[in-house]
N, C-alpha and C positions, 0 to 999 in steps of 0.2 A: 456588590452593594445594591446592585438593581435589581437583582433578586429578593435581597432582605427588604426591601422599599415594596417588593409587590406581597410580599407577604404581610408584611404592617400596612396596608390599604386594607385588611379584615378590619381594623379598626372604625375606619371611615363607613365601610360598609354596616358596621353595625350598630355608628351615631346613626348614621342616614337612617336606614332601615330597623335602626333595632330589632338586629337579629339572633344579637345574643353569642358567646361563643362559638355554641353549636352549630349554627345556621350560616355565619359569615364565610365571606368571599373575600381572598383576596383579588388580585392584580393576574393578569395575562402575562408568563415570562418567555418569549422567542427563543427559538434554539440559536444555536451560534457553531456548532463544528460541521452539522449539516446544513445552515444555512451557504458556509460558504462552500459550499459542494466538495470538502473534505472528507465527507464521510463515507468510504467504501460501500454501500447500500448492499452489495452481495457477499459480506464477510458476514454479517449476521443470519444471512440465508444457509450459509454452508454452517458454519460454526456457531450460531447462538449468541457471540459476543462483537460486539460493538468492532473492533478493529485489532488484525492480530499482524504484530511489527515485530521489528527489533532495532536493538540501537547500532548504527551504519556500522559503528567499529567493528561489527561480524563481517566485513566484507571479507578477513583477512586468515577468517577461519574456511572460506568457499573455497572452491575449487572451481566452481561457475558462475559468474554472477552475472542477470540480467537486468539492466537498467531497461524497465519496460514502461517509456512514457513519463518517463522520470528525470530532467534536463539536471542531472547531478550538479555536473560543472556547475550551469547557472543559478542554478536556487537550492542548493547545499553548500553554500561556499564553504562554511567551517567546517565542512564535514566531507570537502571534497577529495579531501589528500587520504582519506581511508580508501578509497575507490583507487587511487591512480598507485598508492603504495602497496595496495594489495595486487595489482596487477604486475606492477614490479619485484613481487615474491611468487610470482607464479598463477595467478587466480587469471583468470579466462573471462573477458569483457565483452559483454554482444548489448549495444543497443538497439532498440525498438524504438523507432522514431516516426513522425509525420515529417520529417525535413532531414538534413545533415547537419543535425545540433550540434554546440558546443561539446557536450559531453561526448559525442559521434567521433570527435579528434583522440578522444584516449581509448579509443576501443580498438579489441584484435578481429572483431567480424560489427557488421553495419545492418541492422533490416532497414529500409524504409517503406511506412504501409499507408495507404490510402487513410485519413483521419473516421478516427471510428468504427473501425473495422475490427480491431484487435479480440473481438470475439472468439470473429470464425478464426483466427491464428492463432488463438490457445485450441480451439476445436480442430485446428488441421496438428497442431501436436498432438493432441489428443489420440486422433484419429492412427496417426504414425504409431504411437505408442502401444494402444493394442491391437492394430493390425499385425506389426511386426511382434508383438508379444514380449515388450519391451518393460514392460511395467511388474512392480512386487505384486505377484497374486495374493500370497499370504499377508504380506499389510491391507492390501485393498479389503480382504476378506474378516480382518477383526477388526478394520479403526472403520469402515466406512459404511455408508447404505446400500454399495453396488450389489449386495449379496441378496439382497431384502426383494420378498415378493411384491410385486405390485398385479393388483386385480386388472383383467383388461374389459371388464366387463363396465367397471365404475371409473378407472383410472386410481382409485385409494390406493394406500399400501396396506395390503392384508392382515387382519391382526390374528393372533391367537386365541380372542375371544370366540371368532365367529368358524374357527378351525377344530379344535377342541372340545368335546361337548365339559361341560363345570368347570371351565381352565375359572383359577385363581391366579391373579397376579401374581408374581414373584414378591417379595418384599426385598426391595431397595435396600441396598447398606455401603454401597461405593464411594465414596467422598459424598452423599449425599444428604438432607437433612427434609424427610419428611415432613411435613406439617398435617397434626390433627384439622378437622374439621373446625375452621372457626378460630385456629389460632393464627398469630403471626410468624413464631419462629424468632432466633436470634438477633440481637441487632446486627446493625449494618457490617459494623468492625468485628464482629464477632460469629461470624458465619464462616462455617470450615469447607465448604463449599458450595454447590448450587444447591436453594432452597425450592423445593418443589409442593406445592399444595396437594394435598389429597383429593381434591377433586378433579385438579390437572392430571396426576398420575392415571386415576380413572378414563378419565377421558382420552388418554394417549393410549393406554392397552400398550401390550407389549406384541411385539410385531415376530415376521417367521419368514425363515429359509429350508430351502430345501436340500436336504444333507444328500451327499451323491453314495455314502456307504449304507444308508439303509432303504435309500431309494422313497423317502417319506419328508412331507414337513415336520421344521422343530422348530418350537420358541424360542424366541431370543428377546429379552428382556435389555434394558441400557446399562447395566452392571455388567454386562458382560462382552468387553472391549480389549482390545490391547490384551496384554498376555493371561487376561479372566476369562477372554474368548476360547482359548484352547481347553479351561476347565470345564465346556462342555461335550468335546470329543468328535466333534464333527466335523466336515467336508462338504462345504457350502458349493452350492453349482452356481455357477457366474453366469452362464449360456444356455440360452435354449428354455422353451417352454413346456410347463408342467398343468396338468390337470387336479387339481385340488380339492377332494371330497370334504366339503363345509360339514358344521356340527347337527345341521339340519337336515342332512344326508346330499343335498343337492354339492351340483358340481362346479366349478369358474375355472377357467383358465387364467392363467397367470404366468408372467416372465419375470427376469430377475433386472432391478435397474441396471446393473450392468450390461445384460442383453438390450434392453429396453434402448440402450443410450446408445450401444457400440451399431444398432442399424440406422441410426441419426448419423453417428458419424461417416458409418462408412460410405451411406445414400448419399449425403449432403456435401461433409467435409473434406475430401480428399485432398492433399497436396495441390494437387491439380485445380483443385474447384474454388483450394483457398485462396492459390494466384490469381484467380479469377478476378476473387471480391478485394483481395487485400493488397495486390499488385505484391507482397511476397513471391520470389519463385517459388516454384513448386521444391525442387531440389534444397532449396535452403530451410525452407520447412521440414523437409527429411532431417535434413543434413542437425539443424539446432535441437528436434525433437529426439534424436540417436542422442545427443550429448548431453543432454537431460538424463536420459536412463545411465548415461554409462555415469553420474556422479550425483549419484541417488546419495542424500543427507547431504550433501556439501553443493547444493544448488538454490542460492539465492535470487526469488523474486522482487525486484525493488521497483515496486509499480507508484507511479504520481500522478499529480494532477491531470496531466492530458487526459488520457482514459476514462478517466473520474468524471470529468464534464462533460460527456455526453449519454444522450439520453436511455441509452442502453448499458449504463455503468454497472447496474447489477448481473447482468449476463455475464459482461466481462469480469466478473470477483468469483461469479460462480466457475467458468470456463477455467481460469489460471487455478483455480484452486483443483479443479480436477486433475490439472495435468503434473500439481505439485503432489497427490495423493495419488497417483498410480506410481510416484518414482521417490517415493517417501522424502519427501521435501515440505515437512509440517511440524514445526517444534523442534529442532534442531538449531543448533549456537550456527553451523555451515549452510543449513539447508531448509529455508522459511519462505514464506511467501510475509510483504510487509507495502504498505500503502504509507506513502510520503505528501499527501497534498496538501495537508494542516499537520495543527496540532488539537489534540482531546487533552483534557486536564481534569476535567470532573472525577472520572472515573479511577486515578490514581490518590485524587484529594476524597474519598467517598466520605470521607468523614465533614464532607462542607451542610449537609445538612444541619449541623449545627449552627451553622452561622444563617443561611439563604433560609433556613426553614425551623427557626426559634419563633417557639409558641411566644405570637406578642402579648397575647393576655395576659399570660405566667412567664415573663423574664425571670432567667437570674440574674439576678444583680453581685452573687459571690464570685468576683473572677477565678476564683480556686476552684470553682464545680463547673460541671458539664451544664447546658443547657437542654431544658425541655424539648423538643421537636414536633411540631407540629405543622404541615406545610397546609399554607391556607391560597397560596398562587399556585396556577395552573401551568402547565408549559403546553405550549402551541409550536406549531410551524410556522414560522414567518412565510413562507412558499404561499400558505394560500392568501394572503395578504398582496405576496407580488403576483398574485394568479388574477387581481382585480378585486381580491379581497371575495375572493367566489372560491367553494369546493371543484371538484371533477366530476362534469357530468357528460355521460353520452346517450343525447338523446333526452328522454327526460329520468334515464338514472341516475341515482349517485354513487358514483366508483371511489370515494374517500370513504374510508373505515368509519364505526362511528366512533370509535375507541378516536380517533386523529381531528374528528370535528371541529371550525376553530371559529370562535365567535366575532362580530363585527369589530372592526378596530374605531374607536372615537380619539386614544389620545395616546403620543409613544413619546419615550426617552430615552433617547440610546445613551451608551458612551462604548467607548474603546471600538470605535466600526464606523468608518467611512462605505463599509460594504454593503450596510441598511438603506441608505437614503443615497448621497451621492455619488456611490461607484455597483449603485445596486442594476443585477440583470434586470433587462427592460428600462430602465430611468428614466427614460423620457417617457414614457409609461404611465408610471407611477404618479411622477411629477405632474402632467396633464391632466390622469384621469381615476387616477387612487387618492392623494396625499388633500385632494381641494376636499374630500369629504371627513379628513380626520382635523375634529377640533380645536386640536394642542399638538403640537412638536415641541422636542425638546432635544437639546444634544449638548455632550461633553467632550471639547475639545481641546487637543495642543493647536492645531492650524485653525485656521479659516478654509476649511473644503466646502463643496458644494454642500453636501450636509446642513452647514450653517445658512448657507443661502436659503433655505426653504424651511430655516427654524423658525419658530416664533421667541425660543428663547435657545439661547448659546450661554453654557456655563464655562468658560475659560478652564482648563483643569492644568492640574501638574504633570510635568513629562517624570520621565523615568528617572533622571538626573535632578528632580527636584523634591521627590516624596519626602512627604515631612511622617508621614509612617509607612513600618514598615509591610513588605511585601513577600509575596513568594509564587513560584511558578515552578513549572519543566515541564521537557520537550520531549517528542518520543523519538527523538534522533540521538538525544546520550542518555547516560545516567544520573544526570546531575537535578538534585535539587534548587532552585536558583533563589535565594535569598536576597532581596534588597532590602538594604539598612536606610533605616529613615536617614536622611541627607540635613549637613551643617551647611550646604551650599543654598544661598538666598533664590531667591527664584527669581526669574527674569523680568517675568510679567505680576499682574495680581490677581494670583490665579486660587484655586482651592485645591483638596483632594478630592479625588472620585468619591472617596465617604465621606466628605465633610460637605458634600452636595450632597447627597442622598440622607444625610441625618439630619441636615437643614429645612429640605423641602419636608420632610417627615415632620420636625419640630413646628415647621412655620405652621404646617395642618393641624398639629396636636394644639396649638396656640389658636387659631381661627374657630375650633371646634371645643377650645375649653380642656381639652385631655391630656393629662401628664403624662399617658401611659407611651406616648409616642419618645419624652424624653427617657424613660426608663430603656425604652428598646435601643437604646444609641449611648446609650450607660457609658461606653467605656471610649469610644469616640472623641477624645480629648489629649492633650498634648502630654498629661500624663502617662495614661496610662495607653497612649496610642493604638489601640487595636489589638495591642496585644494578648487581651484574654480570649478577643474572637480566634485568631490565629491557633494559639494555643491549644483552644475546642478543636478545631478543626487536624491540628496535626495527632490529637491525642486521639481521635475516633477513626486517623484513618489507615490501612491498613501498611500503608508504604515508608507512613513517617510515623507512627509510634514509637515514641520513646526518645525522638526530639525536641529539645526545648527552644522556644522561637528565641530567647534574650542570648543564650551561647550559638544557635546560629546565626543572631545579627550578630555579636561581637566575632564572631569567625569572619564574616562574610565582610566586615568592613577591614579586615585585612588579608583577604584575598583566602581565605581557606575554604575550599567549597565542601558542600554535604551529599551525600548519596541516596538517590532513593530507595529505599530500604524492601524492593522487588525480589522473588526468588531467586532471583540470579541475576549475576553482577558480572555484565554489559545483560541488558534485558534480552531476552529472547521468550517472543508473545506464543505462548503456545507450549513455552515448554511443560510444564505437570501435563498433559496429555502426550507430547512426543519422545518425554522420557519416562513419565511415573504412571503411563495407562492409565490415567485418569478420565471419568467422561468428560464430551462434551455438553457444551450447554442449550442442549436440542433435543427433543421428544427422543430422538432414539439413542441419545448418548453416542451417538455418529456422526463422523460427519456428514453431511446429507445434501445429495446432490440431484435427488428426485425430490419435488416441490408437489404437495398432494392437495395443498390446500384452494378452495376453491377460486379464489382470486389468481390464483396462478396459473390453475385448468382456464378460465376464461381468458387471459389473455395470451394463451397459447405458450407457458415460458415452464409447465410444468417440467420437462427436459427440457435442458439446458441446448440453446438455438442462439445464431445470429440473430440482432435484428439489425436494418439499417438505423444510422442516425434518421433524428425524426427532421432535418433539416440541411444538416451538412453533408448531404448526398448530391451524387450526377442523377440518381435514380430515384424510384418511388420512395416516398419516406417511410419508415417507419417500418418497412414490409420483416414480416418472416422468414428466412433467408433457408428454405426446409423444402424437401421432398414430402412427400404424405407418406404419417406414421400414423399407426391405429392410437397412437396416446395422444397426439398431435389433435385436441379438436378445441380449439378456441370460439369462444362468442365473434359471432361475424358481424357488420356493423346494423345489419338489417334485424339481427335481437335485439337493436336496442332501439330501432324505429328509424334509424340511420342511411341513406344510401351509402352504397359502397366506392362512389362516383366520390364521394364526399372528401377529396382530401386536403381541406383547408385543415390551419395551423393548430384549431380547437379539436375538430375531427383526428386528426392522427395522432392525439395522444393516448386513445383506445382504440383504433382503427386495427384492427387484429385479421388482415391479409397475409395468406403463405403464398410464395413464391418459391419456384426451384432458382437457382442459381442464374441459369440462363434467361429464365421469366425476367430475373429481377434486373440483368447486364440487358433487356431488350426495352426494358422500361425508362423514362424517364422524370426527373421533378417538375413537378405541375409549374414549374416558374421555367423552363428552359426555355417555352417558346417566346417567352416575351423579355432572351438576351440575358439571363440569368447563368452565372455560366461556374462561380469561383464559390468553392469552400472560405470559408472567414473563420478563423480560428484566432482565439488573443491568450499566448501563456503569459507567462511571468518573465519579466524581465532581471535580469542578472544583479542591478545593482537598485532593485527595488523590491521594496515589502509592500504588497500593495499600492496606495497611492502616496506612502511618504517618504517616498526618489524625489521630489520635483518639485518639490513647496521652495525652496530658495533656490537664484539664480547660477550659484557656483557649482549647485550637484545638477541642477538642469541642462546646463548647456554642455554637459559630458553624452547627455542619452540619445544618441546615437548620432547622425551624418549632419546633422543640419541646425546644430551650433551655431549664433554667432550673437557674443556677447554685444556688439556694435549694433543688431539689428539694422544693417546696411538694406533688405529686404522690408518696407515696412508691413507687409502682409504677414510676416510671421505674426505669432499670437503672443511669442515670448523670445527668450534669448534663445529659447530652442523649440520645436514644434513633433506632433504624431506624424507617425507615416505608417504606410502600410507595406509590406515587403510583398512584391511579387515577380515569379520569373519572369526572365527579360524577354523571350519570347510571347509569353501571353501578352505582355505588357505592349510590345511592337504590335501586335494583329488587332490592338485596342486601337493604337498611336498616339500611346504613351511616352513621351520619356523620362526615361531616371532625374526622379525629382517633379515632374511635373505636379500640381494641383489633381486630385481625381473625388467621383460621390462615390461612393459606397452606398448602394440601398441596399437591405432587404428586403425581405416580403412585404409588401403595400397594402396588403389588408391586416397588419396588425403593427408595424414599425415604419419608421420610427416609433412610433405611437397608434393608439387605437382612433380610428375618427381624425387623420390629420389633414385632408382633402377638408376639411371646412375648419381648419385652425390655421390660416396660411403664417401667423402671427407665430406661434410656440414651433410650426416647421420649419421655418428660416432658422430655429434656436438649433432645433434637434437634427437636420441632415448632415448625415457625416461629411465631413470634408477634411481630406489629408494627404500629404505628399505620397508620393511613388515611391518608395525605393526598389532598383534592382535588386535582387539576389537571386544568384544562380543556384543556394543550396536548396530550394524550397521547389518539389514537384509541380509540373504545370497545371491549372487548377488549383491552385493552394493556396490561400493569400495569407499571411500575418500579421497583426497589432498586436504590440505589447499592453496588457493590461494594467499599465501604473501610470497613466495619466490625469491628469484633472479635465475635467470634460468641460464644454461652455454648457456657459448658464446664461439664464437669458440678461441679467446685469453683466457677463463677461461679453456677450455680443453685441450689446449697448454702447459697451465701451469700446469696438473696435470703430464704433462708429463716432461716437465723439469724443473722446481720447485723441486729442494733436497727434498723439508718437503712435496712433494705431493698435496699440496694447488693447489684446483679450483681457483686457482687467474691468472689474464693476467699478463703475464711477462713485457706487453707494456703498460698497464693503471691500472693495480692494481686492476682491475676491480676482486670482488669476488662470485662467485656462494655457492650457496647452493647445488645444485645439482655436479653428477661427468658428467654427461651428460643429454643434455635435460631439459624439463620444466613442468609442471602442462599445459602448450599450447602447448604440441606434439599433445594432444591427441582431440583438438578444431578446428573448422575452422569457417570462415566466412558464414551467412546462411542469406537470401533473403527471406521473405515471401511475397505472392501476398498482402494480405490483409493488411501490413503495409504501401506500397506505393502507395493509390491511389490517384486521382484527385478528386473523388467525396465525401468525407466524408464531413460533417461539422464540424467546430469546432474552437473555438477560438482563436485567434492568439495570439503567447507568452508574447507581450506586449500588455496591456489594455486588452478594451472588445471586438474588430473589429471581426466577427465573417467572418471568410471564408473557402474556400474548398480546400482542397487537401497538398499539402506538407506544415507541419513549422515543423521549427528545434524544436527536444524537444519537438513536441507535437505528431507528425502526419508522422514517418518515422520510418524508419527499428530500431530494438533493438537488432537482434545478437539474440544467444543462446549458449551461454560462457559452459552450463549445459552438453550439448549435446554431450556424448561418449560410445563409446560401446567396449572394449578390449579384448585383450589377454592380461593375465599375465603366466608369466615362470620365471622359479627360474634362476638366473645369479651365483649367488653366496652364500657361508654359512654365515651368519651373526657374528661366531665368529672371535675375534683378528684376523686382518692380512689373515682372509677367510679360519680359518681351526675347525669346530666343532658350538656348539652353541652360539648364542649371549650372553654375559654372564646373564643379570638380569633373561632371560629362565633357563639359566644351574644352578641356585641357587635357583629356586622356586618362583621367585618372578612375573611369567607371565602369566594370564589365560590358563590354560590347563595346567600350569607344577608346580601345587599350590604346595611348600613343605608341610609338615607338619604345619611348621611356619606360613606359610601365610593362609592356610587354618585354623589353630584356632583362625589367627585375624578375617577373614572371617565370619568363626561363633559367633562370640562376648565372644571367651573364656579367652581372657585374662580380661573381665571385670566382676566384682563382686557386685552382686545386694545386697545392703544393706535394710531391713526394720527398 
């Protein structure tokens, strides 16, 4: 609906300005699967397409399955009994973890790696895999780019233009759809695969390997993959460099990405070098990397959000995918690589342009016909918004694309996201020193979250249980269509719909400005005919639900009959027409492509696939190169851009493009260690929360975690329950901490809590973290955690601890309730810019359909944040016993790692139980 809303703002635009259809503007629409750092950012690098999954029920077709950074147990619960019953048929469990997770109890092998790191540990697989020559040559050498020359003179990948004297393109006919000059090509739903413009195809050239039987280069064009590859009869050399007589007579040297990549690995990433950085042994990197190749097709990657939120997330998408495409683990029901941190919806619904992007001028008003299309709203990244409402600059360049450009913000409306405004990275941030310069707020809520605190208007909306029309979703975790039936259940409160807000605010403008046309676009918006002709468009144009009718799957779904999304195959697996029907992919070279040519990726040193450090959550320099010197290795150094290289404050290291060897980077440290800086801060997801709505009433609050008490016999809690942070009990003793005490959390002071908070002593009391201790012994030392499902104080919640009789974090003005006594789980975050998310030149395909193009789509091809990203002090505030005098009590009775009684340590040993024979 917020979409359709910024598209009927061309209306307004063109009272205002009378601009006429032509010339009108709508509304700015914010991403939302990258916003919340869901979005794989290096699945589009390798693959062209937005995110390539499957639905978990494949665990059971594996034969390996890796849970890598992906707390199944906890945040797959529905989905968790595929994982532990496919284990129990046989299938092979290894987690990859920053701690000894939940899901760490059901596995048959454990990694635990230093956070952030997981690069260089697909690169030490990597590296195992063809050193030992463990990898399909002949896959690698049709589906991928390892075979492909690259120029070492420019670092480009060599075309056949500049090889061949009058080489003529190939003509394209693989699942392809050319476009003449100047046309569009098919609709959305009716594209039979990727649509390529003629000017694109030009400008890609078709690219060249060098065949080892005739001892010469030969073209290779993207029609010719997978088993079209052997229709041209040659023996691609993988290794070792060739000298190349250009069509101009002159000469270049050139290597194959495969050689290119495999002296990165063997220089940088060895076993050895990866126990270095990633505290994996060396041996169990052998050891995992051997059992990868011995169960080539039936080896699943099931990667999640840990990995995702840090600031080198696309390294990591490109690195696993490497190690999945040496051991043919790409499009297979057994053997996929799939990213678990969100969910995408657009892209299965392609057919929503009907509804988000209905020409307003020209509604139809006949619910039986399709509607016109015309998108008159923009999509943006919200990221630069949370960046202080500023692009990425180093120095005084600008490293945002122009394709991703995002205009000043004056006024916003969310709904469906507490992640916007009050659980957004950086909040206190925003709150301070972004949101005082926007206009208007607006939000659509079930709760009162902090969100609301900083609205100027709060629309009350409808939960899920009270939709008076109907709905529809799915997850990339099953196959299910989810249909909600409009509800005969009265509503609680007096609330509205999400559309019947957004048709209203429309109406009331069309009403202010005199214009009917605003009532025609909201036509069907009525208790009649409830949405359902919108719906209808939308399933009949899009490619997954054709030929469903929305009025038989609400009467299904209101007696439990569910529908299927109508995907090639049924449980999904992302990738399969490439892993089983040689089909291209959706990338200049119809490969997958693991060498990066384009200039934005030369400059920041990532054109081969490299470690970097987190740009924050390190012992060490941030951000650094984690590399030996390679000849393709040559990135902009900070002094290109008028930069010192001295320079690594928070703004600076987001282009700071320093190589270090391995050892360089274990002798270095983060520019905060000398001033007591000491703990990684990391906040996942908590088990029995969706974000922040675990905590909103008392009865599900005071289950989340230790420090319960419905009595609030402590009156310093905030609530019947309170945050903490988990850290080992050792680091916690050498603080003089104990389990349970009071502690701050800072990080970095020149930009959090907040920017400028040294002369705000007022909004700092609001924003410094404060939260309990908890021990836990399963979390490395060094490693702290917060659960990210809390409600954070606001400064009416800190008001209220103060005069509030009972002490309650509550706003004395909106009832508003924290978890916290002060601060959030987002003191200790900020907004982060990477060069290699925003550029102009990548390829890849657009969110709806198969239109393949270059540079910024929402959701596929833009910034993702680094939510992950902190580096602390912790200091003890206070004692954690009653009222703050002595110990917590469950400590002072024995009941807490380190302070075992007698009692607890004979449960411990299994002594109170009795083996009978």
């Amino acid at each position: 609906a917020q979409y359709r809303s910024a598209n009927a703002m061309a209306l307004l635009d063109d009272v205002i300005r009378g601009t006429g259809p032509e010339n009108a503007l709508g509304a700015r629409g914010w991403d939302n699967y990258s916003w919340h750092t869901d979005l794989p950012p290096g699945h589009p690098m390798v693959t062209g397409q937005q995110t390539v999954d499957f639905d978990l029920c494949n665990a059971e077709h594996a034969d390996l399955l890796i849970a890598w950074g992906m707390n199944w147990i906890t945040t797959k619960m529905p989905d968790a009994h595929w994982m532990t019953e496919a284990r129990m048929k046989g299938t092979k469990v290894v987690v990859i973890a920053a701690e000894y997770s939940a899901t760490s109890s059901k596995a048959d092998e454990v990694l635990v790696v230093r956070p952030g790191t997981t690069p260089a540990l697909a690169l030490g697989f990597a590296q195992v895999l063809v050193s030992e020559k463990l990898y399909d040559a002949e896959y690698v050498k049709a589906n991928t780019d390892l075979p492909l020359l690259v120029r070492m003179d420019t670092g480009a990948l060599l075309r056949a233009g500049e090889v061949f004297p009058d080489y003529t393109l190939a003509e394209l006919t693989h699942n392809v759809v050319v476009t003449a000059r100047g046309e569009k090509g098919p609709a959305i739903h009716q594209q039979p695969g990727p649509v390529i413009s003629a000017e694109k195809r030009e400008e890609w050239g078709d690219h060249v390997m060098w065949d080892e039987r005739t001892g010469g280069p030969v073209a290779v064009n993207r029609d010719l993959v997978a088993d079209r590859f052997a229709t041209l009869g040659i023996d691609p050399r993988l290794e070792g460099a060739v000298s190349v007589t250009l069509a101009d007579g002159s000469t270049v040297e050139c290597r194959t990405v495969f050689d290119a990549t495999r002296e990165m690995l063997d220089a940088t990433y060895t076993p050895e070098n990866v126990e270095k950085i990633t505290w994996a042994p060396a041996d169990a990197v052998r050891g995992l990397a051997r059992q990868i190749a011995a169960n080539m097709d039936t080896t699943l990657f099931v990667t999640g959000m840990g990995p995702n939120q840090f600031f080198n997330s696309d390294v990591k998408d490109r690195a696993i995918f490497l190690v999945a495409a040496l051991t043919r683990n790409i499009g297979k029901i057994g053997g996929n690589v799939g990213s678990y941190a969100g969910n995408y919806r657009a892209s299965f619904f392609n057919g929503l342009p009907q509804y988000i992007g209905e020409d307003p001028f020209d509604p139809e008003l006949d619910p039986t016909k399709p509607a016109r299309s015309r998108q008159y709203w923009k999509a943006e990244s919200v990221h630069y918004f949370n960046h202080g409402d500023t692009i990425l600059r180093m120095g005084g360049t600008p490293l945002t694309g122009r394709t991703h450009m995002p205009t000043p913000t004056k006024s916003i409306h969310v709904s469906n996201s507490n992640s916007l405004i009050g659980n957004a990275k950086g909040h206190y941030d925003s709150i301070v020193n972004i949101f005082r310069k926007v206009e208007f707020i607006a939000i659509n809520e079930w709760w009162w979250t902090a969100s609301c605190e900083y609205s100027d208007i709060v629309f009350p909306v409808d939960s899920w249980a009270e939709l008076k029309y109907p709905d529809m979703s799915i997850s990339v975790t099953n196959p299910f269509l989810y249909v909600f039936p409009a509800t005969p259940l009265k509503r609680i409160h007096d609330t509205r719909s999400d559309l019947e807000v957004a048709a209203g605010i429309c109406r009331a403008i069309g009403a202010e400005t005199d214009d009917p046309r605003y009532d025609d676009y909201w036509r069907f918006i009525n208790r009649t005919d409830g949405a359902r002709p919108y719906i209808q468009r939308i399933l009949d144009h899009s490619n997954a639900t054709r030929g469903y009718n929305i009025h038989e799957l609400e009467t299904k779904a209101a007696i439990g009959i569910p529908a299927i999304l109508q995907t090639r195959t049924y449980p999904k697996v992302g990738a399969w027409e490439q892993g089983n029907e040689g089909k291209p992919w959706y990338t200049k070279t119809g490969r997958l492509e693991f060498y990066r040519e384009e200039p934005e990726f030369m400059d920041s040193g990532e054109n081969i696939i490299v470690h970097r450090e987190p740009i924050d959550s390190t012992f060490y320099e941030p951000n650094v190169i984690v590399a030996k010197p390679h000849p393709l290795l040559r990135p902009k150094r900070p002094e290109d851009y008028g930069v010192d290289s001295a320079d690594v404050s928070g703004d600076a290291r987001q282009a700071r493009h320093v190589i270090m060897s391995v050892e360089e980077m274990l002798r270095s440290e983060h520019p905060l260690k000398k001033d007591g800086f000491r703990f990684i801060f990391h906040t996942p997801k908590y088990r029995h929360g969706a974000h922040t709505t675990a905590v909103d009433t008392d009865i599900v609050a005071v289950w989340f975690g230790p420090f319960g008490d419905m009595y609030r016999r402590d009156k310093r809690s905030p609530f019947v329950n309170e945050m903490y942070v988990d850290i080992n009990p050792v680091d916690a003793k050498s603080l003089g901490v104990e389990d349970g005490d009071y502690v701050w959390i800072d990080a970095d002071p020149h930009d959090r809590p907040f920017r400028n908070w040294q002369k705000n002593p007022r909004w700092y009391k609001v924003a410094r973290l404060m939260a309990r201790a908890r021990y836990y012994p399963g979390t490395p030392r060094g490693i702290t955690r917060m659960w990210h499902n809390m409600y954070g104080a606001t400064y009416g919640s800190v008001r209220g601890t103060e005069v509030n009789a009972n002490g309650l974090a509550k706003s004395p003005e909106t009832n508003y309730q924290s978890l916290f006594r002060t601060g959030s789980h987002q003191s200790c975050t900020r907004g982060w810019l990477k060069p290699t998310w925003m550029t102009d030149s990548l390829t890849v395909k657009g969110l709806f359909g198969q239109a393949v193009t270059q540079g910024f789509v929402p959701d596929v091809h833009c910034p993702v944040g680094a939510p992950r990203e902190s580096f602390v002090k912790i200091t003890k505030a206070e004692d954690g016993g009653l009222n703050g005098k002595g110990l917590w009590h469950p400590a002072e009775i024995g009941f807490r790692p380190t302070y075992e009684s007698d009692v607890l340590q004979r449960f411990i040993d299994g002594a109170y139980a009795t083996v009978t024979t």
